[in-house]
N, C-alpha and C positions, 0 to 999 in steps of 0.2 A: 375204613380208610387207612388206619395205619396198619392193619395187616398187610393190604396191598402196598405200602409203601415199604416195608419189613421184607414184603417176598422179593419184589423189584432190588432192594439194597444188596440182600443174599442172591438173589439169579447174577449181580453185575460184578460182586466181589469174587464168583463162582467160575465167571466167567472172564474175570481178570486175574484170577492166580494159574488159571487153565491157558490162558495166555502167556503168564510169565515162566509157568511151566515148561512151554514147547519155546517159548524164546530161550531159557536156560538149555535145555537139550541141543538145538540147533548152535548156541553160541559155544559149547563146552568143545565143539568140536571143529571151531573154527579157530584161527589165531586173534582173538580179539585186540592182542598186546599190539596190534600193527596200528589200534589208534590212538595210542599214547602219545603226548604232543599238539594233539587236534582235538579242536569243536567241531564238529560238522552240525547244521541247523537244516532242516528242510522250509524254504520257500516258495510263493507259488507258482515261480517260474525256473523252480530246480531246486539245488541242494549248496550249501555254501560249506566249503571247506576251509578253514581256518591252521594255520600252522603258528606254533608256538609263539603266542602275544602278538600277532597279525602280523608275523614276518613275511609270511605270503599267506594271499587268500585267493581262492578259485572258487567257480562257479561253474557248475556240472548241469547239464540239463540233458533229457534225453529225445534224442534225435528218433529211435523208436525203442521197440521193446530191449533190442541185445543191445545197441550204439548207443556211446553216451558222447558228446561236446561239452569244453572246456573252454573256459578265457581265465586270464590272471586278472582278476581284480586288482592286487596290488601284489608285490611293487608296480609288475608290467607296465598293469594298466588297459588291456589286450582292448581292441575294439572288434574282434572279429574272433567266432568262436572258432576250435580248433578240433580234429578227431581224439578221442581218449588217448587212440592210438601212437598219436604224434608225443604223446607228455616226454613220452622215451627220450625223443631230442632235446629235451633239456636236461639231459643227466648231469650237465654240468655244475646245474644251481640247486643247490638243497633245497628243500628236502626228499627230490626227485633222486639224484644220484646214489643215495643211501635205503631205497624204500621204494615197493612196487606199488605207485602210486594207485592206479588201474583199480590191484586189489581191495581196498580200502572204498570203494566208488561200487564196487561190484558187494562185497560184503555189506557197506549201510543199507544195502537195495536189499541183501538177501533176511538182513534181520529185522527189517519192517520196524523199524522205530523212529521218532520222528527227529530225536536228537542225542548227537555222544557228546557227552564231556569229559574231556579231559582232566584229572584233578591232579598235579603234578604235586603239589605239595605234600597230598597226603597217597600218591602212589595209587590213585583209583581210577577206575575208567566208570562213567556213570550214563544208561544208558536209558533213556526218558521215550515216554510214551503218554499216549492222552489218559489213562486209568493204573500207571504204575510208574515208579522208575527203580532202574537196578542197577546195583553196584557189583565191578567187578574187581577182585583187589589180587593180583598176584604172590603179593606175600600173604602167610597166614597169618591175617589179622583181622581181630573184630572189630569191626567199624565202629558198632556201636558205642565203644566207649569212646568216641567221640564226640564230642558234643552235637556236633552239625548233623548225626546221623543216630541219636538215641531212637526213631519212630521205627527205622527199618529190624526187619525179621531175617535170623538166618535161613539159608536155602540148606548152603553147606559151607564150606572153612574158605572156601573164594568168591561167594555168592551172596549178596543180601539183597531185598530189597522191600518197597515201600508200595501199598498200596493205597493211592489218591481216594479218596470219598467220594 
């Protein structure tokens, strides 16, 4: 019995760094610094986007595979969803005018993770999944001598991350 539960533990840890593996490769080569600012949370009826302490927050669902719809949760308040396409017209109101929003809705979807965080304080982007999470840090710093992140392993000098049990 405990062999099997020993081989089980090594097959899912095996198979969770092989995951975090092709999530680092796929992310290294993206701009991931475009979610800086933002939580994004997946939901069961979409994805909620959060901008800096709920200045504004939206709610993305997709209409099908390539089309995604929007409302502003707040401030707006939107009672009717809108094309991705349409975000453009409010370049007026941050954090739309500054930031291709679009991108950031198309990237959460392309790195298959359930949720980003934004860690402003200490300059991180952390990026959560149900068997790991992983930190991305722009300056070259080790995380770990932080308190909040002594469990995580380096990948490399902008990479760590933590694998869940």
């Amino acid at each position: 019995m405990i062999a099997t539960t020993n081989s089980c533990r090594l097959k899912n840890n095996r198979d969770s760094k092989n995951k975090i593996n092709s999530f680092i490769k796929i992310a290294k080569n993206e701009p991931v610094e475009i979610f800086e600012g933002w939580n994004i949370w997946e939901r069961s009826d979409g994805f909620v986007f959060d901008f800096m302490e709920y200045k504004f927050r939206l709610l993305i669902v997709n209409k099908n595979k390539e089309d995604f719809l929007f409302k502003e949760i707040f401030p707006k308040q939107d009672s009717v969803f809108h094309s991705l396409l349409e975000i453009k017209s409010r370049t007026d109101h941050y954090p739309f005018r500054t930031t291709d929003f679009s991108d950031k809705v198309f990237l959460f979807k392309k790195l298959k993770v359930d949720q980003v965080n934004s860690i402003n304080e200490d300059s991180l982007i952390m990026f959560v999944n149900e068997g790991f999470s992983i930190i991305y840090t722009q300056k070259v710093t080790d995380v770990r001598e932080l308190n909040r992140y002594k469990g995580y392993s380096k990948y490399d000098c902008n990479w760590y991350y933590y694998l869940k049990k």
